[in-house]
N, C-alpha and C positions, 0 to 999 in steps of 0.2 A: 311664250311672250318674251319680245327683248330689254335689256335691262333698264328699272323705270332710273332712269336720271332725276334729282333734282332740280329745279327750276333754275335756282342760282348756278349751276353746274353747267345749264343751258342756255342760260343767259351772259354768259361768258364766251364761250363756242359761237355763238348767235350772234355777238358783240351786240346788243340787247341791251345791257345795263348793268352796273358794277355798284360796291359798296365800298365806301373807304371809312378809316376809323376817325377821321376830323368831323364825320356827319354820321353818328350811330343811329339806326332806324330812318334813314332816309337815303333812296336808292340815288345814283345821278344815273338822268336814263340818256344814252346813247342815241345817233341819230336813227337807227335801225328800231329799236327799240321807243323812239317817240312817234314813228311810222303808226304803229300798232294804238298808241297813246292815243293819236289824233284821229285814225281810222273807226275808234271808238266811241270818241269825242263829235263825229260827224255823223256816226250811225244814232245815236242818243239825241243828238239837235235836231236829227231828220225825225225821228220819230216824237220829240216834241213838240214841232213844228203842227205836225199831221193832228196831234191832240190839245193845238190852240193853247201850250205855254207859253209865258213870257220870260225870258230871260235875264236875270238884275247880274250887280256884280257888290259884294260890301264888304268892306274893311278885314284884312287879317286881324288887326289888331285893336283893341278898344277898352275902355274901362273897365271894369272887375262891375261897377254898380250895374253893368246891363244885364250880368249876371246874376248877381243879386234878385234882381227883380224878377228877372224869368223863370228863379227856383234852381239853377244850373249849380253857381256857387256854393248853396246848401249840400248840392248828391256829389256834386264830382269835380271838384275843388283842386283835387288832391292830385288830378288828372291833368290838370291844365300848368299851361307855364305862363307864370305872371311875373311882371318886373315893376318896380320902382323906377317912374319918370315923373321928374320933378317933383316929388312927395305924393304920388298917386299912384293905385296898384292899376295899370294896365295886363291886358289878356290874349295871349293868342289864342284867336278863338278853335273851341274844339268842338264846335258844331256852326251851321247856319241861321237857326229858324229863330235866336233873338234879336237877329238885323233882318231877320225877312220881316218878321213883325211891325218892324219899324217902317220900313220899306211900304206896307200896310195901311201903315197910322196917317200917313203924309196929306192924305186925301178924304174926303167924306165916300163913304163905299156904300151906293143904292144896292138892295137884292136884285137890282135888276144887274150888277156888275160882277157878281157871283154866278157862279164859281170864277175865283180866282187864281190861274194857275203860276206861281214865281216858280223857276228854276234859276240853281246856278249852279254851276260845274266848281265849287269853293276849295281851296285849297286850307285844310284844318291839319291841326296841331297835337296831339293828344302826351301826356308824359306817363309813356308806358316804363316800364319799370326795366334796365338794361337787361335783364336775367331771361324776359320773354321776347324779346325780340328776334324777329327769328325771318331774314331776306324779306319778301314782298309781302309775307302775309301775316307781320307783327311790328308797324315801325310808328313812329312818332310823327311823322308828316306825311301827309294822302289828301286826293282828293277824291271826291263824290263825284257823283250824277244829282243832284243832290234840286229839291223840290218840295213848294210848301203849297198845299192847293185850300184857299180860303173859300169856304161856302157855309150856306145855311143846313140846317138840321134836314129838311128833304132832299136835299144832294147828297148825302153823306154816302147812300150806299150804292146810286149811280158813278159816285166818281169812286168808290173802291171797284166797280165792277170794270168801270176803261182803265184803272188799273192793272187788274187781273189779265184784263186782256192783254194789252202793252206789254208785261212781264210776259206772257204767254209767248207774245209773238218773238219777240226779243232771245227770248233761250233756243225755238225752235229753228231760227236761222241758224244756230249753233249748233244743234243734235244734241243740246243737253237735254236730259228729262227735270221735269220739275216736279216737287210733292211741297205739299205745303201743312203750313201749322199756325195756331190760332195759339198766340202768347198771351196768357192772364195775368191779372195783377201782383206785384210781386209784393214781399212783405215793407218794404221800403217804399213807400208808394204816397205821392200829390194829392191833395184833392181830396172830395168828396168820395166814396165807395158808390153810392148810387150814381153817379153819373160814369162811375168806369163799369160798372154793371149793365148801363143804357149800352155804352160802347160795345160793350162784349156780345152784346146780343145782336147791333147792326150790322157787326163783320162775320157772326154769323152768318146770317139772313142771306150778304154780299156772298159769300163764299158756296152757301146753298143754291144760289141763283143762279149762278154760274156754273153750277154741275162739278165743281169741285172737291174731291176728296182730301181732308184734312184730319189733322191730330190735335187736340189740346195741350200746349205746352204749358201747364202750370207753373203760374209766379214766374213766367221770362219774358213777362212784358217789360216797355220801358218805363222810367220810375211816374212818366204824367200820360201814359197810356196804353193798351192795350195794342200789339199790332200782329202784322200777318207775317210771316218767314216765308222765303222761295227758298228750298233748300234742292240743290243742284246735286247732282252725281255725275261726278266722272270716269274718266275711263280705266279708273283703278277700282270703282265701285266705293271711292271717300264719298260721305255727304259734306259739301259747302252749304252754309248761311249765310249768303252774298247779300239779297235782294229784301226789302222791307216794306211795308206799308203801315205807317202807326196812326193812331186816331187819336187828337189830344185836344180837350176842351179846356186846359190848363194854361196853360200859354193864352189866348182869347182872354181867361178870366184876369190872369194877371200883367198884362198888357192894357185891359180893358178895351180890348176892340170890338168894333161895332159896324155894323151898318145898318142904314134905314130901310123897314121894311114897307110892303105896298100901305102899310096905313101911316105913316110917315112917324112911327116910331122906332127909336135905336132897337137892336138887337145884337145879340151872340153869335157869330162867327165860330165855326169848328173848324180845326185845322188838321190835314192829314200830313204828313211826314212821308216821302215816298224816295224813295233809291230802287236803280233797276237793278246794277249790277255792285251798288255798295260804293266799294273805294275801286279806282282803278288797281291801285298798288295791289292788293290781295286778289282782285280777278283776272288782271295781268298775270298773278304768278301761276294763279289755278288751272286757267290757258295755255300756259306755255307746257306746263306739268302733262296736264290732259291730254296735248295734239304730241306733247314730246317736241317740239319747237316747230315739229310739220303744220303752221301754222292754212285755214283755210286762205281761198287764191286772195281774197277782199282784204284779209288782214296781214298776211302775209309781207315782210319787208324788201323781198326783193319775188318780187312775182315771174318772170322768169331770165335765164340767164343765155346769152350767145357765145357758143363755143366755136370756132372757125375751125375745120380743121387744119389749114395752115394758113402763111402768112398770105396769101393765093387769094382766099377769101377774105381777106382782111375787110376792101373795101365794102362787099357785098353786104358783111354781119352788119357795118355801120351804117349802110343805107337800111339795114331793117331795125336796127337799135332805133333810127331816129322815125321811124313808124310809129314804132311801139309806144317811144316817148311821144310823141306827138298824141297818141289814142288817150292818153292820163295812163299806161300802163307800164310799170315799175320794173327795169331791169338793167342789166350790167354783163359787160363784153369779157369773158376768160379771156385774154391776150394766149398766143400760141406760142409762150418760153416754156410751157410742159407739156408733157405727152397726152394724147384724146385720152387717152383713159383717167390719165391722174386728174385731169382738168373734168369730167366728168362723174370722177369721184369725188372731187372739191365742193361738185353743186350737190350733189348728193348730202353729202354732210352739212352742208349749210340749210338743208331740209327746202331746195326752190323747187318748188312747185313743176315747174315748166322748163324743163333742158332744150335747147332749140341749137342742133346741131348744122352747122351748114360746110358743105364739103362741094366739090367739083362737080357732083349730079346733081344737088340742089340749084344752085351757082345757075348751073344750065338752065333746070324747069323753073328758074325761079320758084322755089318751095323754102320750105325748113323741114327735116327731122325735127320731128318732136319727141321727146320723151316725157312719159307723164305714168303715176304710179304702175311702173314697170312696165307700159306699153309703152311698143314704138310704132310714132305712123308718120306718112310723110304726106305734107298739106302745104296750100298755097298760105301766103302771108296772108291775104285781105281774108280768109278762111280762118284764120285761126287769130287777126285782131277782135272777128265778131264773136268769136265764139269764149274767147277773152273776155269782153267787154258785158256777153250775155251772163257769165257768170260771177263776175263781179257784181253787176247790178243786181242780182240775184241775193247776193248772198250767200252761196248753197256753203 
């Protein structure tokens, strides 16, 4: 095996995304590098989309009392960065789900409007402590995938099961494996005992249902509820904890949400907490780590590159550049001021996908050499935009 690089190490080379000391724990991501960002941002929408969420957007910023209320301020205080404006403690927020609450409250909510699914891709704040910070996968600023699904008590464990699934589908585009774990109540913990007991026994049941094998993680549930781990492996054989699904009757109680059920009485609301892939920033880094920057053709930042072998083809490479760009597919011309080899050692390192060499017999057949994990084959353009196009939509 060749030597594992660091992410940051590759993220550099990559031109990917950089760190500097005026913003400690917060990367600035690069145009290449926000490629990947948005590639993931679109895969996650599209699969929202498919499972009937609606998408909010609410306040970085806000008062400390919304914390307060929610029980945040009590646990994790101590995590957050708050300021003094005008004689009042505002918060950057380091979660979602006490403005998705609100987002919630705005309306009277029949059981007929449940399940309700809010997503939002939120950009949160956390004050990790300088000592653990550590490139993409310990910083102070990140955001989610991030998702509050409101329903009633007989939804609870159909909507963790299109969870399961969701998360399922989501990693297998990837070739990740996934194992999972059932986190219980920890000693620091909201609430009544019997209703986190109820909990613990529905994502059971979810988890049973689904033919899925699991572990008991004791006491690493979160502090208002009990949730499920997607724990990934990569291709160094590390386990990630990216992906979540928490179940909290906590928030509902102290928000006091409600909606009217079929006998036109208020009722309780349970709320699930759902992330597919976590924070971008720490599955960004875990991806880059894993493929080693040989990123798949869909996420990939520059999907493949035109190499002319001389100035002869110049014209040719730019009438297929403007193919490619025109199909939505992502690539960039090596100009001929270096030699075929070193211009094809350059795409090599930069880890593109697709080398597409064109030289004087191409020229003629109208084709491309392609190169693609160590093979060479030589194929017509409109041949190998479909077959582009097939596996980007794919995913593979």
């Amino acid at each position: 095996m060749s030597e594992h690089k660091d992410h940051r190490d590759i993220g550099r080379k990559l031109d990917l995304f950089s760190f500097h000391e005026v913003a400690p724990g917060a990367p600035f991501w690069h145009h290449k590098g926000m490629v990947i960002f948005k590639e993931l941002e679109k895969y996650i929408r599209e699969l929202q989309d498919k499972n009937n969420y609606q998408e909010i957007s609410t306040p970085i910023m806000v008062k400390k009392s919304l914390f307060e209320k929610s029980g945040h301020w009590e646990f994790f205080k101590q995590n957050m960065f708050n300021f003094d404006v005008e004689n009042e403690i505002y918060s950057l927020k380091p979660m979602n789900c006490p403005e998705s609450a609100l987002v919630y409250q705005t309306k009277i909510r029949s059981y007929r409007d449940l399940p309700l699914r809010l997503a939002e891709l939120g950009r949160l704040h956390r004050n990790e402590l300088s000592g653990v910070l550590g490139g993409l996968f310990r910083v102070r600023q990140f955001t989610m995938d991030d998702a509050h699904i409101y329903c009633r008590q007989d939804q609870i464990k159909s909507e963790f099961t299109s969870i399961l699934k969701m998360t399922e589908e989501f990693y297998k585009k990837l070739g990740l494996p996934v194992s999972y774990g059932l986190a219980t109540r920890p000693e620091k913990a909201m609430g009544d005992k019997k209703l986190w007991d109820e909990a613990e026994i529905i994502l059971k049941e979810a988890l049973k249902d689904t033919g899925l094998k699991y572990q008991i993680l004791k006491g690493e549930g979160a502090f208002y509820g009990p949730k499920i781990h997607f724990d990934i492996k990569d291709s160094l054989g590390r386990t990630w904890t990216l992906a979540t699904a928490q179940l909290d009757f906590q928030i509902p109680e102290r928000f006091e949400l409600e909606y009217i059920d079929e006998n036109g009485k208020p009722q309780r609301p349970a709320i699930i907490h759902r992330a597919i892939f976590g924070t971008f920033e720490r599955f960004i880094g875990m991806l880059t780590e894993h493929f080693q920057g040989a990123f798949p053709l869909w996420l990939a930042p520059v999907q493949t590159v035109l190499i002319p072998v001389s100035e002869k083809q110049k014209e040719y490479a730019e009438k297929i550049y403007n193919q490619l760009k025109e199909n939505g597919i992502r690539t960039e011309i090596y100009e001929s001021g270096e030699t075929l080899p070193k211009r094809i050692r350059e795409a090599e390192l930069q880890k593109i996908p697709y080398i597409l060499v064109v030289g004087k017999k191409e020229e003629k057949n109208e084709s491309i050499n392609v190169r693609h994990k160590n093979k060479e084959t030589e194929i017509k353009i409109e041949e190998l935009i479909e077959k582009l196009k097939k596996e980007i939509s794919e995913k593979k």
